[in-house]
Wavefront OBJ file of the C-alpha trace (Angstrom):
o trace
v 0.000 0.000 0.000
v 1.664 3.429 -1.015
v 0.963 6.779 0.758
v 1.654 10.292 -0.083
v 3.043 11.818 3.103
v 3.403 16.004 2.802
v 3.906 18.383 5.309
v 3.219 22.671 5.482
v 6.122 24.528 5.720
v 6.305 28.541 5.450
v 7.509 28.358 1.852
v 4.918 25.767 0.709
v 3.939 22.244 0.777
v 6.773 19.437 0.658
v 6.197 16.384 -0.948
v 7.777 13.240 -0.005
v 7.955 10.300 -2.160
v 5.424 7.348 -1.785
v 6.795 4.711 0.989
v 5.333 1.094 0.281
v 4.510 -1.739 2.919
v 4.380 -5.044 2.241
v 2.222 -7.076 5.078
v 2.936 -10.574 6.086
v 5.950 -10.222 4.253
v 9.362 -10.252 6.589
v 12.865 -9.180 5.662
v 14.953 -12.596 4.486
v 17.104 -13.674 7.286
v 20.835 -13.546 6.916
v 20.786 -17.370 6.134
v 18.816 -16.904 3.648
v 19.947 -13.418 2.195
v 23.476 -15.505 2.148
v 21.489 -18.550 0.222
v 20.481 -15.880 -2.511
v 24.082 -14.408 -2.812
v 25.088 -17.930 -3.368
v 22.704 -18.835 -5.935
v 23.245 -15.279 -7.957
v 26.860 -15.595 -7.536
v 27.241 -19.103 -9.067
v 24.389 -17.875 -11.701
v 27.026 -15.446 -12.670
v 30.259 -18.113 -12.692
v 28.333 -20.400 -14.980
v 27.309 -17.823 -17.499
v 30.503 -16.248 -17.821
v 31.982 -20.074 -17.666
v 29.577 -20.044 -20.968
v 31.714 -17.445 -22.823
v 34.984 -18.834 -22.141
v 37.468 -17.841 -24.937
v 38.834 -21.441 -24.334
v 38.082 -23.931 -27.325
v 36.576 -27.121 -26.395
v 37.764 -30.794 -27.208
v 36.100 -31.029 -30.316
v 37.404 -27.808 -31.582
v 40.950 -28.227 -31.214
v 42.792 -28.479 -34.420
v 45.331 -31.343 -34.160
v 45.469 -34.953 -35.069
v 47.058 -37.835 -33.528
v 49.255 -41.487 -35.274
v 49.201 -44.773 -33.388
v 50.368 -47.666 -34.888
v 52.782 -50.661 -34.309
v 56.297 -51.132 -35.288
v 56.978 -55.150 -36.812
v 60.274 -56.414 -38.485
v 59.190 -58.561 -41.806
v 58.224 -61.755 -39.334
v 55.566 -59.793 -37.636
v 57.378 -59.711 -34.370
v 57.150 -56.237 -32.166
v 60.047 -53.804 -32.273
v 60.059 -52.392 -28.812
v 62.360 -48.970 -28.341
v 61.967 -48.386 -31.813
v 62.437 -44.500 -32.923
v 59.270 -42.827 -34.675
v 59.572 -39.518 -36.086
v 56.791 -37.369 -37.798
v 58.344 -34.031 -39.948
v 55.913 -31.795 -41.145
v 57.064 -31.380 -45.098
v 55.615 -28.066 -45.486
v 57.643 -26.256 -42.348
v 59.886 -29.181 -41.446
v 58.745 -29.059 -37.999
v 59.314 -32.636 -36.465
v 57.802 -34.607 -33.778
v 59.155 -38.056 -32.126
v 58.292 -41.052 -29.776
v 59.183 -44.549 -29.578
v 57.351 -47.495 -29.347
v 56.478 -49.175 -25.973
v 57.122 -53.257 -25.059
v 54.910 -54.277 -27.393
v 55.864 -52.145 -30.640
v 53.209 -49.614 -30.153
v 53.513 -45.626 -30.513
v 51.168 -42.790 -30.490
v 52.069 -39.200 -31.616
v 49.137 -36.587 -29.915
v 48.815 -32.364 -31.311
v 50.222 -32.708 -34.621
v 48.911 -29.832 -36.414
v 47.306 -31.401 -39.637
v 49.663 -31.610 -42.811
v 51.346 -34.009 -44.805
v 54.215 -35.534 -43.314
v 57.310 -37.813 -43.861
v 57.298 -40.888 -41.340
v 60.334 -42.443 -40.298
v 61.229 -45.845 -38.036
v 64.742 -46.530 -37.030
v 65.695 -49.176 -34.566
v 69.099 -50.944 -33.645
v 69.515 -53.878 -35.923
v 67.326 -52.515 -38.680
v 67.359 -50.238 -41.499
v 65.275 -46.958 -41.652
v 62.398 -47.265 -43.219
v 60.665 -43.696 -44.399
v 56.955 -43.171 -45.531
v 56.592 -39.925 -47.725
v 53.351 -37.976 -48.127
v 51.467 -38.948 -45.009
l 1 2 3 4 5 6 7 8 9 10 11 12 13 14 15 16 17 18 19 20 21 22 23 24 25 26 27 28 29 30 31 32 33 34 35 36 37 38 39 40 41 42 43 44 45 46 47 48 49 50 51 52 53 54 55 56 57 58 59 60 61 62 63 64 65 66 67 68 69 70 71 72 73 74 75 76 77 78 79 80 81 82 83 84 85 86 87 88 89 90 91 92 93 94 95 96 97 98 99 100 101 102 103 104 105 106 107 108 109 110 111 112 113 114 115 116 117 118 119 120 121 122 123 124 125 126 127 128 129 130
């Protein structure tokens, strides 16, 4: 309910602006005015969390190589070494395979690359236009 309070003074009537009252209604208690800071303030984490400049998973622009490293009998070459080199900037990435001949190269940016294996007791072998 709103009401117009004014008063007489010498120099005229003074207005004041309309005060409201709200019955059965009580002021929140500090629990719960604590409760509503919580809620706004994690409202206001999650939608700036929604504008994150950060890409997500499935935007990242990379690819990754597994494979397995065999000598001509089909047996694993552990400790082999693999190396990836980007042929258009000659950037190069490397691993080796694990106990059981297997390697996996994670990030590269996508290109065409030049593959090599080398391993004690073998010769290189080199894949071009990968």
């Amino acid at each position: 309910m709103a009401r117009l309070v004014s008063r007489n003074t010498e120099a005229g009537t003074v207005k004041r602006a309309p005060t409201f009252s709200l019955r059965g209604v009580s002021e929140p208690s500090s629990e719960e005015a604590r409760w509503v800071k919580w809620l706004i303030g994690m409202a206001v984490v999650l939608l700036l969390a929604g504008f994150s400049p950060s890409p997500a998973r499935g935007q990242v622009y990379s690819a990754s190589m597994t494979g397995r490293v065999t000598d001509p009998s089909g047996a694993v070459v552990p400790d082999a070494k693999v190396t990836a080199t980007n042929t258009a900037n000659g950037f190069t990435y490397s691993t080796t395979t694990n106990a059981v001949g297997r390697y996996t190269m994670e990030d590269l940016p996508p290109g065409t690359y030049k593959f090599s294996v080398a391993a004690t007791g073998f010769h290189t072998s080199v894949r071009n236009e990968i």
